[in-house]
C-alpha positions as protocol buffer text, in pm:
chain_id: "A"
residue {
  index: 1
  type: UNK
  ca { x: -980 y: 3843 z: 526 }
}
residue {
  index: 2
  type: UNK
  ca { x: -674 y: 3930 z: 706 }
}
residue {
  index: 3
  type: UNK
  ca { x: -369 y: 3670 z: 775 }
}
residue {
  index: 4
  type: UNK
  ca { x: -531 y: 3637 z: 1169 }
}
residue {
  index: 5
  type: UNK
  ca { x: -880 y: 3568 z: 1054 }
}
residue {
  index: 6
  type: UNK
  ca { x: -747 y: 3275 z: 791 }
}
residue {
  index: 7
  type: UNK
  ca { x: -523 y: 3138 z: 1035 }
}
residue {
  index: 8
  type: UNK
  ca { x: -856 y: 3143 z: 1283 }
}
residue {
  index: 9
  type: UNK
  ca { x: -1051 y: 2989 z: 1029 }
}
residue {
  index: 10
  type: UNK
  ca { x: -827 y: 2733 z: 929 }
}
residue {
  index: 11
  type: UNK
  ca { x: -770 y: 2599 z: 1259 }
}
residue {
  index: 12
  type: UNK
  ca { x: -1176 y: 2552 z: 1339 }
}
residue {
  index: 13
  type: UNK
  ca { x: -1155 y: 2379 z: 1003 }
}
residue {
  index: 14
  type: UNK
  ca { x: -870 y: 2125 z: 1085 }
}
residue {
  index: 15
  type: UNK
  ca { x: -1050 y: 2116 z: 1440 }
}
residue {
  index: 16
  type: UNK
  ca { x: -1407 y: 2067 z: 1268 }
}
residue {
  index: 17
  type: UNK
  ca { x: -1248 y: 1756 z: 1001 }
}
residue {
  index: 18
  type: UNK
  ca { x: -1094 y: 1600 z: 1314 }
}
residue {
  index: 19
  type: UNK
  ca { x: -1396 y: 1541 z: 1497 }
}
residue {
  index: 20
  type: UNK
  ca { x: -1571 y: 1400 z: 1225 }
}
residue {
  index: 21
  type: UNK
  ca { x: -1277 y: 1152 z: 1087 }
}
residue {
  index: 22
  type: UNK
  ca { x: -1340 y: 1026 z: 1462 }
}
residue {
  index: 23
  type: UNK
  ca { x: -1641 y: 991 z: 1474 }
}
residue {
  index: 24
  type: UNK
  ca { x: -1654 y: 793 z: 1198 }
}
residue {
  index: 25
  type: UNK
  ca { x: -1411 y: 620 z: 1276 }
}
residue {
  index: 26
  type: UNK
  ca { x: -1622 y: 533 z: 1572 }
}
residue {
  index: 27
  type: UNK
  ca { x: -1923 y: 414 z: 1373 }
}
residue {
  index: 28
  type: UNK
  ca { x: -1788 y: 205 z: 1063 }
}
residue {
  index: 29
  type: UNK
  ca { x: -1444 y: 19 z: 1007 }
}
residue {
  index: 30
  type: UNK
  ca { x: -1181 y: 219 z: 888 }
}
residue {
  index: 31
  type: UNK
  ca { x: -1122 y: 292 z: 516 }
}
residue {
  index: 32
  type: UNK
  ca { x: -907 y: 76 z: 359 }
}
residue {
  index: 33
  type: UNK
  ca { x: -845 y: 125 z: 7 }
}
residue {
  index: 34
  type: UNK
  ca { x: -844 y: -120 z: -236 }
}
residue {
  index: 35
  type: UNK
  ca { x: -479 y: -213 z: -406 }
}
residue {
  index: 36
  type: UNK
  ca { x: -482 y: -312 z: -760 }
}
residue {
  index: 37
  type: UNK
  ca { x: -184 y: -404 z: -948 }
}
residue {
  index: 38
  type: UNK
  ca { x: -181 y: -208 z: -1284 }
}
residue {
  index: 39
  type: UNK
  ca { x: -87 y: -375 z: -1607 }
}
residue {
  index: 40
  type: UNK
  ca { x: 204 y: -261 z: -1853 }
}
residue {
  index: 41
  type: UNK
  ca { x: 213 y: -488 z: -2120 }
}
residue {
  index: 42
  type: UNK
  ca { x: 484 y: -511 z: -2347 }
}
residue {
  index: 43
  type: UNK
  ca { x: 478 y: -328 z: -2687 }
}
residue {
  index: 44
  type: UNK
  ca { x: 438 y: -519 z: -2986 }
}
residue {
  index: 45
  type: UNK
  ca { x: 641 y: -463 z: -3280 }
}
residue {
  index: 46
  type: UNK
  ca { x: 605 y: -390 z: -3667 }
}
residue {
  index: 47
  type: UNK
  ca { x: 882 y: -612 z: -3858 }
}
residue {
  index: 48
  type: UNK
  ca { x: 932 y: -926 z: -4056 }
}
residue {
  index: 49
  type: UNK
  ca { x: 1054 y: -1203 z: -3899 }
}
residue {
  index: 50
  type: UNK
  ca { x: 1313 y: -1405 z: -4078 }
}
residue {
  index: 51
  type: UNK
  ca { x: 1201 y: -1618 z: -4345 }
}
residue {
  index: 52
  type: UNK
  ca { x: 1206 y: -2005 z: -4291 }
}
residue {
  index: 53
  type: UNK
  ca { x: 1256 y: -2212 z: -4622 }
}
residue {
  index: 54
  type: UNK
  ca { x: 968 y: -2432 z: -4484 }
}
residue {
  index: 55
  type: UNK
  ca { x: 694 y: -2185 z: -4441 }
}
residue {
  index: 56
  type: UNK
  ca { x: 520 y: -1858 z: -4652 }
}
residue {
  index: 57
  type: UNK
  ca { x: 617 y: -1578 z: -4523 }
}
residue {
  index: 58
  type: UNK
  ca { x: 487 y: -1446 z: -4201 }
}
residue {
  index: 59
  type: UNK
  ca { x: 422 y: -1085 z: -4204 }
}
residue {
  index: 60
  type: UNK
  ca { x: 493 y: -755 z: -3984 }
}
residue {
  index: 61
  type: UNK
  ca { x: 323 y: -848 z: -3682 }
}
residue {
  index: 62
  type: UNK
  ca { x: 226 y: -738 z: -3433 }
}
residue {
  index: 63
  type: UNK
  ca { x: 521 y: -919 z: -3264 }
}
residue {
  index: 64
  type: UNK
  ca { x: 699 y: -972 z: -2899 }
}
residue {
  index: 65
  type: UNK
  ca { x: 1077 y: -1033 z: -3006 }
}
residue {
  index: 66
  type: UNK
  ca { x: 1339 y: -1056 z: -2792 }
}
residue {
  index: 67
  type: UNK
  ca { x: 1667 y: -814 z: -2781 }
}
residue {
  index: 68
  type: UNK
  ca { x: 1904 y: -1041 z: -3023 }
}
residue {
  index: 69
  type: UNK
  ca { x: 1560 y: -1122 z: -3296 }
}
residue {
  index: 70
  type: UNK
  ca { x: 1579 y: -1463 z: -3233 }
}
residue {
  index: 71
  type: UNK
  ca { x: 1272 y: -1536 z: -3081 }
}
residue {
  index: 72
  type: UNK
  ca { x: 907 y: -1399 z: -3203 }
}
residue {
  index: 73
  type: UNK
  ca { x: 612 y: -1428 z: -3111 }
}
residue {
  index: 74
  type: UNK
  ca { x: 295 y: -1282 z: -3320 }
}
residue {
  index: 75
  type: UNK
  ca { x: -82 y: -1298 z: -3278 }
}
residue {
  index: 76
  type: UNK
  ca { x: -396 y: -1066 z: -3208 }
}
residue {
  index: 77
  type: UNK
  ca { x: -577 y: -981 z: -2890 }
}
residue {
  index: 78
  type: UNK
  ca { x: -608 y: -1268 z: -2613 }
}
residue {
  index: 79
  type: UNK
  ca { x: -848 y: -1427 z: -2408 }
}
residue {
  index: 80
  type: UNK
  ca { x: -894 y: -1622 z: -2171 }
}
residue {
  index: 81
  type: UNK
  ca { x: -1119 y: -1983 z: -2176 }
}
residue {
  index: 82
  type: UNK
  ca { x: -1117 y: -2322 z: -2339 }
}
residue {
  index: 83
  type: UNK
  ca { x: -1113 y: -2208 z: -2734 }
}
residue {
  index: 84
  type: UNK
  ca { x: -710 y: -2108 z: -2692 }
}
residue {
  index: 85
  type: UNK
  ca { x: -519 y: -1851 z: -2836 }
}
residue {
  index: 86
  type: UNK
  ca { x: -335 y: -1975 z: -3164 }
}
residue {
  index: 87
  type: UNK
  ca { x: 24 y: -1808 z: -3146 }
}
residue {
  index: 88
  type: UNK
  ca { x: 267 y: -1838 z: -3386 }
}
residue {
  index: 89
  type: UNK
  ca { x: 614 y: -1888 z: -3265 }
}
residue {
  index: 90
  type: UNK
  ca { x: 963 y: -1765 z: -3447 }
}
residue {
  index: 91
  type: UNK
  ca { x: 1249 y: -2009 z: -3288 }
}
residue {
  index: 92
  type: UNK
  ca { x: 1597 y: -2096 z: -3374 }
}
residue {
  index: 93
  type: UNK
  ca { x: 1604 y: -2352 z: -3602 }
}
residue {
  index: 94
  type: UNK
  ca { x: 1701 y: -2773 z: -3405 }
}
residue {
  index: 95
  type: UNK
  ca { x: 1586 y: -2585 z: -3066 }
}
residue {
  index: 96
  type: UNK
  ca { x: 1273 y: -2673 z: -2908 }
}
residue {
  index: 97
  type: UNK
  ca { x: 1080 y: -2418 z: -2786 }
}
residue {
  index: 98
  type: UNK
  ca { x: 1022 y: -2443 z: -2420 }
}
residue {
  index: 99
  type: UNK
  ca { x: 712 y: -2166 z: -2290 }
}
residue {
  index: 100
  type: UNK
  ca { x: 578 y: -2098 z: -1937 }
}
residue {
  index: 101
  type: UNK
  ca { x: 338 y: -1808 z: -1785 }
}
residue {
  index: 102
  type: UNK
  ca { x: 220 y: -1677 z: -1432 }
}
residue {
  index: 103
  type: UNK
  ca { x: -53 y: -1428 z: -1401 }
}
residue {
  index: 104
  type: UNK
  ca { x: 84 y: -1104 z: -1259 }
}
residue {
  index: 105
  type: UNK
  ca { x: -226 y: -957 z: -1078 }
}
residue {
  index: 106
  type: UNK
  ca { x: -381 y: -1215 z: -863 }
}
residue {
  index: 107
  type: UNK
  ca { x: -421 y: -1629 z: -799 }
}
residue {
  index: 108
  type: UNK
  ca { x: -452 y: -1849 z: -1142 }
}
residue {
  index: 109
  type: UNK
  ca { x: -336 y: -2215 z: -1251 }
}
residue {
  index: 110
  type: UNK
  ca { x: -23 y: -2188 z: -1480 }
}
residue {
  index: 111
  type: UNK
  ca { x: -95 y: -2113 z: -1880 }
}
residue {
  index: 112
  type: UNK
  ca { x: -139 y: -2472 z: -2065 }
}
residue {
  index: 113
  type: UNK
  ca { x: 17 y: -2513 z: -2421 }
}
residue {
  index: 114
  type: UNK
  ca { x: -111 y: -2742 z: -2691 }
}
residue {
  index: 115
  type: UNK
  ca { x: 146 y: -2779 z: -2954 }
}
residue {
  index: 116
  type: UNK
  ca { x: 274 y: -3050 z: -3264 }
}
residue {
  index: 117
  type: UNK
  ca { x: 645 y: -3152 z: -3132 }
}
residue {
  index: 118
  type: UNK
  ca { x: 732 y: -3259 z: -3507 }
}
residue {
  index: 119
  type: UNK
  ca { x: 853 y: -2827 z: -3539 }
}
residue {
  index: 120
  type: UNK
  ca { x: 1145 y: -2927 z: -3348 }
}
residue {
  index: 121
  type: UNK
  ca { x: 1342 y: -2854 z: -3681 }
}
residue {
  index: 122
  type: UNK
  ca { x: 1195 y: -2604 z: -3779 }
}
residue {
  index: 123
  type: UNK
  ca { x: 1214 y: -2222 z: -3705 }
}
residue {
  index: 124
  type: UNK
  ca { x: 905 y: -2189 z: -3647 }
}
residue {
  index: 125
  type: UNK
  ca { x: 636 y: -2307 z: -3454 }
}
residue {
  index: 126
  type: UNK
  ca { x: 247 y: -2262 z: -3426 }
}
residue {
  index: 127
  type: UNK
  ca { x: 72 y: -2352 z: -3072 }
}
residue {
  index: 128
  type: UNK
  ca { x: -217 y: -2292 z: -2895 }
}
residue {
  index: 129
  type: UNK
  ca { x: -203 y: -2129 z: -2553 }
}
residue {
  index: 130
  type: UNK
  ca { x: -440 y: -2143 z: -2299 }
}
residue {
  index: 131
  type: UNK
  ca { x: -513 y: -1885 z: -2021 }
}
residue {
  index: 132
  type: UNK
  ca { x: -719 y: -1978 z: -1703 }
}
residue {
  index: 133
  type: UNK
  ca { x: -858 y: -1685 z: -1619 }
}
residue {
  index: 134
  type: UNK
  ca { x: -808 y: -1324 z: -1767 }
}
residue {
  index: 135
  type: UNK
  ca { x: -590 y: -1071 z: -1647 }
}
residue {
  index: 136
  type: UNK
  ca { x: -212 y: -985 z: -1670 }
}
residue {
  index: 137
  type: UNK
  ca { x: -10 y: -1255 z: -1769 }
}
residue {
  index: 138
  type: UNK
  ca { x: 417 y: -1287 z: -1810 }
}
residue {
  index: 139
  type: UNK
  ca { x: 477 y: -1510 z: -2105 }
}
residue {
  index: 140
  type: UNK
  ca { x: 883 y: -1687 z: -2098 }
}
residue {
  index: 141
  type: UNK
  ca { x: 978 y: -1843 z: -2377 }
}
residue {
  index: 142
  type: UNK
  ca { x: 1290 y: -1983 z: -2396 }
}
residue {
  index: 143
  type: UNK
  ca { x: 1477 y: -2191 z: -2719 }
}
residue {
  index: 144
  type: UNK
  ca { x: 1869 y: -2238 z: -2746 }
}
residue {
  index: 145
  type: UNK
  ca { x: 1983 y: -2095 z: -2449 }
}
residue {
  index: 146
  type: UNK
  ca { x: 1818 y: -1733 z: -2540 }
}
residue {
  index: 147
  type: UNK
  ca { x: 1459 y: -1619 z: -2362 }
}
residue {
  index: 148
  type: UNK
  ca { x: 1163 y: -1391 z: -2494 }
}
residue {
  index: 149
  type: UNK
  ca { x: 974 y: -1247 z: -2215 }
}
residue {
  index: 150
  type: UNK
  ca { x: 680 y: -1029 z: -2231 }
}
residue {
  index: 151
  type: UNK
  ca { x: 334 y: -941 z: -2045 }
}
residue {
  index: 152
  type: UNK
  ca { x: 3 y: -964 z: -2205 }
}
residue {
  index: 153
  type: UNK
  ca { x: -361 y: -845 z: -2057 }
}
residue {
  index: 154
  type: UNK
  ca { x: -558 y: -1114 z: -2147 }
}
residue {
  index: 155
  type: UNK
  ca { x: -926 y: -1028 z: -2152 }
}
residue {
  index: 156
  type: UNK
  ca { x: -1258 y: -1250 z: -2102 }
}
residue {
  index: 157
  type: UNK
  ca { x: -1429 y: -1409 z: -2387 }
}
């Protein structure tokens, strides 16, 4: 096929996909695609977390820790529902631990926390979280003026 023939051809074929996009167009609602937001979740670490006088030791994770190691936070897959998600939570010692989360991808009530307030002087803390509904979820945690944040996919039970 010479260059005249493909130029011929390709202009009957943009010609030819024209009429049909309208005339679909003309019998159905447009196409609209569907937007979904795509989860990155943080990436756990391997370490040991300090050692607290008052507790065993607590292992190599997985763990979210922030950039200066003073907040960690370790435990295995998530989900969502009434049993909870027990987390347990490296703080500076005195500081109480203050935690929040928003879903990322869509419409959910606010994560609820069930904790003991007598780890105050610790530094350490076990809780249970709570998530509404699954999906991608940003987890603040914030203890002595310095902040862990990281985002979790939570899945169904």
């Amino acid at each position: 096929m010479g260059c005249r023939e493909f130029a011929g051809a390709l202009f009957l074929t943009v010609v030819s996909l024209r009429g049909t996009s309208s005339a679909l167009a003309q019998t159905g609602p447009p196409f609209v695609p569907e937007f979904k937001l795509l989860c990155h979740p943080t990436q756990a670490v391997r370490d040991v977390p300090p050692e607290d006088p008052s507790a065993d030791p607590f292992g190599n994770g997985p763990w979210y820790v922030n950039d200066d190691r003073s907040i960690w936070a370790g435990w295995q897959p998530l989900a969502s529902g009434k049993a909870g998600n027990r987390i347990m939570w490296i703080k500076p010692p005195g500081q109480k631990l203050e935690i929040t989360g928003r879903r990322l991808d869509g419409e959910a009530p606010p994560l609820e926390l069930d904790r003991n307030d007598s780890y105050v002087s610790k530094g350490f803390e076990p809780n249970r979280l709570f998530f509404p509904v699954p999906g991608c979820w940003e987890v603040a945690a914030t203890a002595g003026g310095q902040e862990l944040v990281f985002v979790v996919e939570v899945k169904a039970p």
